[in-house]
C-alpha positions as CSV (number, residue, x, y, z in Angstrom):
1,X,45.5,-34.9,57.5
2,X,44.1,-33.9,54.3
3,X,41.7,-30.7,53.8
4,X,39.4,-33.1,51.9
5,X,39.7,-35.8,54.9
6,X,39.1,-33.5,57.1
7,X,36.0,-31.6,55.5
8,X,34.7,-35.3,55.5
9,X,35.1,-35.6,59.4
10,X,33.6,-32.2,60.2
11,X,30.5,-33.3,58.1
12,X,30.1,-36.7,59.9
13,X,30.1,-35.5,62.9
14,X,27.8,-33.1,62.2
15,X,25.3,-35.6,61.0
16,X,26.2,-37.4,64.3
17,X,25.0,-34.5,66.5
18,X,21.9,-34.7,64.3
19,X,21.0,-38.0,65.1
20,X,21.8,-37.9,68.7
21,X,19.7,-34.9,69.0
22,X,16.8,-35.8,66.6
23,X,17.1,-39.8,67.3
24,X,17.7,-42.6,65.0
25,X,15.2,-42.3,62.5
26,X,16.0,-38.4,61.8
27,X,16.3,-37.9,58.1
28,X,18.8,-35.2,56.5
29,X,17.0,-33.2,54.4
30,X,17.6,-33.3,50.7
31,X,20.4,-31.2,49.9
32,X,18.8,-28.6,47.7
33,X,16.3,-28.5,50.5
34,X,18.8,-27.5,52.9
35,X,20.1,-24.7,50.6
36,X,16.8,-23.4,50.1
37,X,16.8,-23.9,46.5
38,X,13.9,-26.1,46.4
39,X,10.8,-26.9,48.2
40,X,9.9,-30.7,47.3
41,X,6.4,-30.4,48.9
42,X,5.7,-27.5,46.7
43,X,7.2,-28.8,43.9
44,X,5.1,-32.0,44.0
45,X,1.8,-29.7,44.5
46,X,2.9,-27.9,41.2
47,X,3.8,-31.0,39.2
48,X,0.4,-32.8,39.7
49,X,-0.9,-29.6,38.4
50,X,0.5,-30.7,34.9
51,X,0.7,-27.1,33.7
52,X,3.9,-24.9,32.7
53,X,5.6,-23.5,35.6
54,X,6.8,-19.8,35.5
55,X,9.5,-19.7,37.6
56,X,10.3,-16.3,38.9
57,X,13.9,-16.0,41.3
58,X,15.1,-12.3,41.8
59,X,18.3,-11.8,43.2
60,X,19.7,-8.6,44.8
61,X,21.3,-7.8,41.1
62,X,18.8,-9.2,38.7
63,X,16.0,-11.3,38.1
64,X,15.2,-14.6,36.7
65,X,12.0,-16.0,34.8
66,X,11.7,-19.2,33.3
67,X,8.6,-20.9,31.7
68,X,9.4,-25.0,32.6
69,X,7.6,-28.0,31.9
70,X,8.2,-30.9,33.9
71,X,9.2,-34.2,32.8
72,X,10.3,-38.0,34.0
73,X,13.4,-37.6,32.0
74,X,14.2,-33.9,33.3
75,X,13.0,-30.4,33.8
76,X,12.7,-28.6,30.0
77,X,12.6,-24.8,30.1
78,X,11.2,-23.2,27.2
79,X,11.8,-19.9,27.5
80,X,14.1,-17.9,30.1
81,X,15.2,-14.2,30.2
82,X,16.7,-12.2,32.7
83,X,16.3,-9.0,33.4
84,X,19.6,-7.9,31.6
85,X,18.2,-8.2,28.4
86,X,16.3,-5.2,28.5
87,X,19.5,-3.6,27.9
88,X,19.0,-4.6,24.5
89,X,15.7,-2.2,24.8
90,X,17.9,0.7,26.1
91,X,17.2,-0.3,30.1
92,X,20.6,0.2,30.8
93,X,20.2,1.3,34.9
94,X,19.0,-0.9,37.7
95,X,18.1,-4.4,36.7
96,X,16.8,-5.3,40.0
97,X,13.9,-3.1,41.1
98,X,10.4,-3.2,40.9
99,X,9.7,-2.1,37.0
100,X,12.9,-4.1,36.1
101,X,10.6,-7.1,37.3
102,X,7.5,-6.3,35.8
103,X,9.5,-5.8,32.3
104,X,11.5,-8.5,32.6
105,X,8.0,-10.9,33.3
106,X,6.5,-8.9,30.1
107,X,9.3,-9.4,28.0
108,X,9.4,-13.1,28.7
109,X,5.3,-13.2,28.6
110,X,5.4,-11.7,25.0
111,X,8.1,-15.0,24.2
112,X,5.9,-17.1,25.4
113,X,3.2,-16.1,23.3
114,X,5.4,-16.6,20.6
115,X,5.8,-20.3,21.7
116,X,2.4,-21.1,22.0
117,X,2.2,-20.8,25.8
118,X,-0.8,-19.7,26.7
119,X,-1.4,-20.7,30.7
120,X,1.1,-21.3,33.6
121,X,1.3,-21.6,37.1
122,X,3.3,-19.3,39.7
123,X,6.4,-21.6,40.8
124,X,8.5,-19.1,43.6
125,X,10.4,-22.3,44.8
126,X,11.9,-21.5,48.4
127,X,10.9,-17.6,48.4
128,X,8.0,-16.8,50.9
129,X,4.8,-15.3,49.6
130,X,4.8,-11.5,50.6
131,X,2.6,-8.8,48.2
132,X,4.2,-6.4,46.4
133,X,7.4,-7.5,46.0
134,X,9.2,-8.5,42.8
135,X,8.1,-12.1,42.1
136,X,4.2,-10.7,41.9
137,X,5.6,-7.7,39.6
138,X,7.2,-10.2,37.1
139,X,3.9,-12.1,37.2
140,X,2.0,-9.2,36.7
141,X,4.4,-8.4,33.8
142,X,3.8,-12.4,32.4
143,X,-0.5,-11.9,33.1
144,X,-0.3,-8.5,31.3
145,X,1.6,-9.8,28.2
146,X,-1.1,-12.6,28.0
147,X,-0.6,-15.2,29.8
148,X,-3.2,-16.8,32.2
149,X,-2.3,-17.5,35.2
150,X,-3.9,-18.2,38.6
151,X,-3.3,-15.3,40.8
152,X,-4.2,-13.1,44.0
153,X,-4.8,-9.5,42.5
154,X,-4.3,-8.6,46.2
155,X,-0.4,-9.7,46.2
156,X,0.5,-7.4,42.8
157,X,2.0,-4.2,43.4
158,X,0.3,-1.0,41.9
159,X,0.3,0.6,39.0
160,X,2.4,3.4,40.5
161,X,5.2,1.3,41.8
162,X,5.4,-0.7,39.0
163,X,6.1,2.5,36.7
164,X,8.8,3.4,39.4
165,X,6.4,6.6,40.6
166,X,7.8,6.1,44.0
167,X,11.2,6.2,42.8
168,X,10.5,9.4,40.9
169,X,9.1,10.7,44.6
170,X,11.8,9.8,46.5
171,X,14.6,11.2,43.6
172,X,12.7,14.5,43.8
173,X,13.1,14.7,47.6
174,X,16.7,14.1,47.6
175,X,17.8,16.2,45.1
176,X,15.9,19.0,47.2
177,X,17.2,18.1,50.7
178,X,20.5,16.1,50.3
179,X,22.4,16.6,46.6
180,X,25.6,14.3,47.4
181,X,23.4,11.6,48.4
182,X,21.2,11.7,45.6
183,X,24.5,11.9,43.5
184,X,25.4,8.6,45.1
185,X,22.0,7.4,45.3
186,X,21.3,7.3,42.0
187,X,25.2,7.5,40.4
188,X,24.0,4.1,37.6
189,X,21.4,6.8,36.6
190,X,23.5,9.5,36.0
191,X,26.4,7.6,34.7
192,X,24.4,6.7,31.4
193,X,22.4,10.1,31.6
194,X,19.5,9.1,33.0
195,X,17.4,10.9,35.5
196,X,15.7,8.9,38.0
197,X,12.8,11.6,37.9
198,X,12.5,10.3,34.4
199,X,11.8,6.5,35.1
200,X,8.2,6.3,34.8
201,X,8.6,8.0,31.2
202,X,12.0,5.5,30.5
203,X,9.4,2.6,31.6
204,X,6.9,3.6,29.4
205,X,9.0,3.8,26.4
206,X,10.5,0.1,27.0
207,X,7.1,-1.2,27.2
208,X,6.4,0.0,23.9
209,X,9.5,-1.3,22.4
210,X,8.6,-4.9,23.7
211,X,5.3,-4.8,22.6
212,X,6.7,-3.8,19.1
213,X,9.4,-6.4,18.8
């Protein structure tokens, strides 16, 4: 028997045991569905909306925002930028914490200015809704660059996080208490020269730079 053949079996009977245990008129979700890539009933909630969608999608090494307007023919994304091109503003440490979002929302807010986008709506596909974390910093990033968009000031983190103060805290603690684990810690930072005690300053400075651009 084939390895194709007998992936094909395997997924057969699976939808078997589905049926049998849901009944007849169980329906399989829609694949993207059952990879949590998409949520079709929010999807058709924000496509009735007829506005842009920013689409924000952090991942545990970077994150993803995309400004996307919705057509019969096709999704057509206008601007995307990730938050490895603040390299090109001298962010060269993490690229997946909480000011990486916020920058990498403000750098792609400040594009979409550029393209005449002025309003969007908040699209966080299958993610679930928490406050603080780094979809609501790259939206902060996007409303603070310009762009209006719905939003529960509630669910943004603060100031303080955003600037990486509590990074700076906790860097300041370990280099006190535990030096080889603030060596490993933080070894991106000091590989490139950095000091994470420096971060809210480093933020600052990249802010400027996009604003400049």
């Amino acid at each position: 028997m084939s390895i194709r053949r007998g992936k094909g079996i395997r997924k057969k009977r699976k939808l078997q045991q589905k049926i049998r245990k849901h009944g007849p008129l169980y329906r399989v979700p829609f694949r993207r569905r059952r990879e949590m890539k998409t949520d079709y009933h929010q999807r058709k909630r924000l496509l009735k909306s007829g506005k842009i969608r920013f689409v924000a999608r952090p991942s545990n090494k970077q994150i993803l925002v995309q400004f996307v307007e919705s057509k019969i023919g096709g999704d057509k994304t206008f601007i995307q930028t990730q938050s490895n091109d603040l390299k090109k503003f001298g962010w060269d440490i993490a690229t997946s914490n909480l000011p990486a979002a916020y920058l990498t929302g403000y750098l792609a807010g400040k594009k979409a200015l550029k393209e005449k986008i002025k309003e969007a709506i908040l699209d966080i596909g299958a993610h679930s809704a928490h406050a603080g974390t780094k979809i609501f910093a790259t939206l902060k990033g996007v409303v603070d660059a310009g762009i209006e968009i719905p939003c529960n000031e509630r669910m943004m983190p603060s100031d303080d996080r955003i600037r990486g103060e509590h990074i700076k805290s906790y860097a300041k603690i370990l280099a006190k208490e535990d030096k080889e684990k603030y060596d490993k810690h933080f070894s991106k930072y000091l590989a490139v020269s950095k000091k994470p005690e420096d971060l809210p300053k480093l933020f600052d400075e990249i802010k400027a730079k996009i604003d400049s651009m």
